[in-house]
N, C-alpha and C positions, 0 to 999 in steps of 0.2 A: 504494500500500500504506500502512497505518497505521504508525506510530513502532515499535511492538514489532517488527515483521515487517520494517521495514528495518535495523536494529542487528542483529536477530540474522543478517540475509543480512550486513553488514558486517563483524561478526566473523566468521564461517562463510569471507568472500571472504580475510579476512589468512591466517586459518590455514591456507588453502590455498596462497599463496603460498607461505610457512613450507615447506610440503610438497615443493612443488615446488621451493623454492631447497635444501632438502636432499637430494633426489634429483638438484639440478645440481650439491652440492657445494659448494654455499654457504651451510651453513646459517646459522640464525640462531637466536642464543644466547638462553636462556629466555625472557630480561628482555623482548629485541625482539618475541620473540613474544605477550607477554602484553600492552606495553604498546600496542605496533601493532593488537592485535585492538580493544583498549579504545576505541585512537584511531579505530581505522577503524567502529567500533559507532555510535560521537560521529557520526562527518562523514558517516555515512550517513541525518543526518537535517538536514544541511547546506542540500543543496536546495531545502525547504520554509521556509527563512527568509524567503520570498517570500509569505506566506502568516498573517495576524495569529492566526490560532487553532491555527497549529500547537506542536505540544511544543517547536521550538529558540525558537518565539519567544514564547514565556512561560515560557523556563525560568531568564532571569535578570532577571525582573522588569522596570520600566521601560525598562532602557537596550537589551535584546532587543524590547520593545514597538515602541519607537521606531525601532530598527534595521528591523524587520521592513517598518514605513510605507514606509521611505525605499527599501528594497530591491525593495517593490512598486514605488511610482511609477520607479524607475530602471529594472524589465523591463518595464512599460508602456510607457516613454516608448523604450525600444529596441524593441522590439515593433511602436512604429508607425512609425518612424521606417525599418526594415527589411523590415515587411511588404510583399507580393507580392500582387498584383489575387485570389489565391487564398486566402489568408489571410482567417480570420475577422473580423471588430472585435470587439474584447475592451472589457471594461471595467474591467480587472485586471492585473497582472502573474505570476498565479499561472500556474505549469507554463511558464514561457518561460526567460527567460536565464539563468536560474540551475538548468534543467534543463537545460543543455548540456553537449556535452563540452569545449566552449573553458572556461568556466566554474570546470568541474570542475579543468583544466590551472591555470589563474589562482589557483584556489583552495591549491591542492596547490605550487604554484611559490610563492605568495605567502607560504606557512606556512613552506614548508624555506628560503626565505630568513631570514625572521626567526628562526628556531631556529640556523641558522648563524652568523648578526650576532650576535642578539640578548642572546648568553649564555648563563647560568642563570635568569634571570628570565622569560625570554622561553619557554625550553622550559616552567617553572612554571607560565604562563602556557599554553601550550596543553595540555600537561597537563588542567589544573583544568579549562579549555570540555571537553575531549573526555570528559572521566571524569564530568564533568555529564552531559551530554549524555548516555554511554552507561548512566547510571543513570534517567537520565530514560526514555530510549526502550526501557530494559529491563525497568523497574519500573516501567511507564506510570499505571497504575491509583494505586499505591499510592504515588506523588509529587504528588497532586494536592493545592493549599493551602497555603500560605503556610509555615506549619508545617513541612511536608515538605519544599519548598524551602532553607529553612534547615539543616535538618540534611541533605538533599543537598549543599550546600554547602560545607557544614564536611566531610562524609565525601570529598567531589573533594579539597578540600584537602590533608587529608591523606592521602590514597591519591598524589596530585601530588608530596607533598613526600617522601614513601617513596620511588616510583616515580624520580622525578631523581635520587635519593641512589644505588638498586640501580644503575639506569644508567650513575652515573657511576663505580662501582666498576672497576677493570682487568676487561678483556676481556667484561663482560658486556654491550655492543653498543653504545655512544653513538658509536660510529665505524665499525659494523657498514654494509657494501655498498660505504664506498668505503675499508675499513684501509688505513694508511697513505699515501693518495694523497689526500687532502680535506680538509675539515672537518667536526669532529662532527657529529651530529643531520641531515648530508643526509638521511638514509633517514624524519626524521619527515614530508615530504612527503608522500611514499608512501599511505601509508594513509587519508589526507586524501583527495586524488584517486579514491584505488580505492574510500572509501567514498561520494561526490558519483556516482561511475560507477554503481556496486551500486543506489543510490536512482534513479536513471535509468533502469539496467535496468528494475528492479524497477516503474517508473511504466509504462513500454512495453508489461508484461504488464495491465496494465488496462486499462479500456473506453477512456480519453482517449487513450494512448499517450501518448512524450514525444517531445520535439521536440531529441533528442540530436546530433540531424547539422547544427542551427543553425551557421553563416548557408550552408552548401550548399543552393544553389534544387535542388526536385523536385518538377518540371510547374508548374505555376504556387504554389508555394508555398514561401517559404523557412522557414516555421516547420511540417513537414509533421510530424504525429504519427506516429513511428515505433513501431510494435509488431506482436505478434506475430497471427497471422491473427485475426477478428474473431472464431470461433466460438471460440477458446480460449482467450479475455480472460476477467475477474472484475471483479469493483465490489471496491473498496478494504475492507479490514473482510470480506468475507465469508469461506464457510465452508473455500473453496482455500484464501486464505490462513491462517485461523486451524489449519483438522486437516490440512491438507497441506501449505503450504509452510514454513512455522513448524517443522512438527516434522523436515525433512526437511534445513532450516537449520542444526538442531543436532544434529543426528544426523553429516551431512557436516563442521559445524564441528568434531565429536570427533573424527571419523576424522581428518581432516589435522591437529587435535593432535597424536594420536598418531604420524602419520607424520614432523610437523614436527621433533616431537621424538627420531624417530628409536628410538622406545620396542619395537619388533622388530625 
């Protein structure tokens, strides 16, 4: 799927959470809801940083450029190093290790640590990538160019630097899923993972499928494209996903607002 179509499945997947953790009776207070959906919109476009022309990897200039090379050549160089007499030969990294669900764990595990350690700077800091990012992949069109980068940047900013301040007010959730038994900001993991998962679903329902069950061998393959039956795939960009699964994205991400929030 393209950038717009995985953010808005990213957001759509928190707010559902949201839903169901207040029908279990845990819900979660505005702040987490708002700022989990934002994060999870971000990291549902995570996966493709494997990929030099995707939106995470030109959304922060050189040092995302950069990252994107090294990210390919590291799922290439895992790619061959694990493939199975089944497996294709690739000349790329793109749609492999950083389509997985180990990956998605690694990623998600790697973030809620450092928001735990890290501080205040550290949560700032994932803040600003995720609210990039879910500006980027939500405003796809109309962030393109140097120009727009910039003032996407400055707007992550300070939306980042609001967002930590609400957070860290009493009771509006920087301690939300584990009160009183943890450390702050565990829960910003979460949305990180769920949105790395959501972007993997989401590649499955495409002609490529994704190869989410990596490194489990199936038949002679350990990178086997997992998705959904071949007659009811799409090509990325097309018309399923722009007037049907797009609108159906946001349609479900309002309802589980509303349920999240518990608003009848």
């Amino acid at each position: 799927m393209m950038g717009p179509a995985h953010s808005l499945s990213g957001a759509a997947a928190w707010l559902g959470v949201g839903a169901i953790a207040t029908a279990a009776g845990h819900g979660m207070p505005w702040p987490v809801l708002v700022v989990g959906a934002l994060i999870c919109a971000g990291a549902a476009l995570a996966p493709d940083l494997d990929q030099k022309s995707a939106t995470i990897s030109t959304s922060f200039g050189p040092l995302s450029r950069t990252l994107a090379v090294f990210i390919d050549k590291l799922s290439h160089g895992v790619y061959k190093a694990t493939r199975k007499p089944g497996d294709p030969v690739r000349r790329g990294g793109h749609r492999t290790l950083t389509h997985t669900a180990v990956w998605a764990l690694l990623l998600g595990a790697g973030f809620a640590a450092g928001a735990m350690t890290g501080g205040r700077w550290a949560v700032l800091a994932i803040l600003f990538v995720h609210v990039t990012l879910a500006i980027e992949g939500l405003m796809w069109r109309a962030t393109r160019g140097t120009s727009a980068s910039v003032l996407v940047w400055l707007l992550a900013a300070a939306s980042a630097w609001i967002l930590a301040g609400v957070l860290d007010m009493a009771g509006n959730g920087s301690d939300w899923f584990v009160t009183g038994t943890g450390p702050e900001y565990a829960w910003l993991g979460l949305p990180i993972l769920l949105g790395a998962m959501v972007h993997n679903i989401g590649d499955s329902l495409t002609v490529s499928g994704c190869p989410i069950l990596w490194p489990l061998p199936i038949g002679r393959k350990r990178w086997y494209p997992v998705g959904t039956p071949r007659i009811m795939r799409f090509r990325a960009g097309s018309w399923v996903e722009v007037k049907v699964l797009m609108p159906t994205f946001m349609v479900l991400g309002g309802v589980c607002g509303v349920l999240a929030l518990n608003l009848f």
